[in-house]
C-alpha positions as CSV (number, residue, x, y, z in Angstrom):
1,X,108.9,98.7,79.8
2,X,112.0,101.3,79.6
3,X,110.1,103.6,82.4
4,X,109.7,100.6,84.5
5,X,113.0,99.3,84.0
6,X,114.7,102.6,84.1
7,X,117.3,103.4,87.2
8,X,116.4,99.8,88.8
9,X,119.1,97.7,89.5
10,X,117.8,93.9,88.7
11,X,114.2,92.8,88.1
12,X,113.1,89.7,89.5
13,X,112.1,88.6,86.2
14,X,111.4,90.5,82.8
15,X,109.6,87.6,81.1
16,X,106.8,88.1,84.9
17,X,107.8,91.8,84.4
18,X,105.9,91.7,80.9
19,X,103.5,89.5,81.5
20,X,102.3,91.3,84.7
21,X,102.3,94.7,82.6
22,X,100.2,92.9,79.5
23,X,97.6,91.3,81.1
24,X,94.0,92.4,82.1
25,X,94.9,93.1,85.8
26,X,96.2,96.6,86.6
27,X,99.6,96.1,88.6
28,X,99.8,97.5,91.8
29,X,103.4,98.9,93.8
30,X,103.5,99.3,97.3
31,X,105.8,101.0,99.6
32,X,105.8,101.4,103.4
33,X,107.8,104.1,104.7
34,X,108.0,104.5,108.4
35,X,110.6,107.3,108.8
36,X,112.9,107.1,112.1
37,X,114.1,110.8,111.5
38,X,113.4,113.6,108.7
39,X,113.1,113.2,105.4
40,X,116.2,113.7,103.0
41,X,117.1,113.2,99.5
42,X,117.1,109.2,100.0
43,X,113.5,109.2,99.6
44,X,113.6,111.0,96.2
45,X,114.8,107.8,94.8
46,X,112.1,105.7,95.8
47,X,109.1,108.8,94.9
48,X,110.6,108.8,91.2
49,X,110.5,104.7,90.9
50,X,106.9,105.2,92.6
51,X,106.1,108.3,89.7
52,X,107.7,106.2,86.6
53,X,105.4,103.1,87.7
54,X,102.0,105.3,88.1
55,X,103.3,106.6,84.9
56,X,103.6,103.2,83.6
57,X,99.5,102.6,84.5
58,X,100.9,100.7,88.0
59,X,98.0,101.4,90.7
60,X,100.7,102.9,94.2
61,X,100.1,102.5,97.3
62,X,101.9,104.1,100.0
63,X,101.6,103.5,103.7
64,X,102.8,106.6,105.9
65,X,103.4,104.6,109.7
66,X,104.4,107.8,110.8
67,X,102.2,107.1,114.0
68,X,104.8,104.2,114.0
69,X,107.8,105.9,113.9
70,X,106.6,108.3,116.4
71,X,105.8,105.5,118.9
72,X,109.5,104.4,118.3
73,X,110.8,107.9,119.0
74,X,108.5,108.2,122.2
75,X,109.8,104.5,123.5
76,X,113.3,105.0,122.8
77,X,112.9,108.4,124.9
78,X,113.7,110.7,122.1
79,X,116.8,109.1,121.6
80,X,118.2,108.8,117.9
81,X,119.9,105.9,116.2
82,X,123.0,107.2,116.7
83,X,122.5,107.8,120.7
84,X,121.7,104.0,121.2
């Protein structure tokens, strides 16, 4: 539990929490990352929770909607965030 619990800032519950993490199922985490710009050190944050959980016997999956994020790019006419 500490490596799951570790650097998190609430749980939903720790009483689902454990019983998720002792039953017969294997867990699963998923994250969906559709990046707007490059990657930076933000994303370390969420690859280490994703690490300590596949550590932890969690099955991760990851979608990469990078053809997303380019489609965004291309209709916003290469404009940024910031330009908008």
């Amino acid at each position: 539990m500490a490596i799951i619990t570790r650097n998190t800032e609430e749980i939903v519950t720790k009483e689902e929490l454990e019983a998720l993490v002792n039953s017969d199922k294997q867990p699963s985490a998923y994250v969906d990352m559709s990046q707007a710009g490059r990657s930076h050190m933000g994303h370390v944050l969420t690859v280490n929770k994703l690490l300590d959980l596949q550590q932890a016997g969690f099955k991760i999956i990851v979608l990469l909607a990078d053809v997303h994020a380019y489609l965004n790019e291309k209709r916003n006419n290469g404009r940024s965030s910031k330009d908008r």
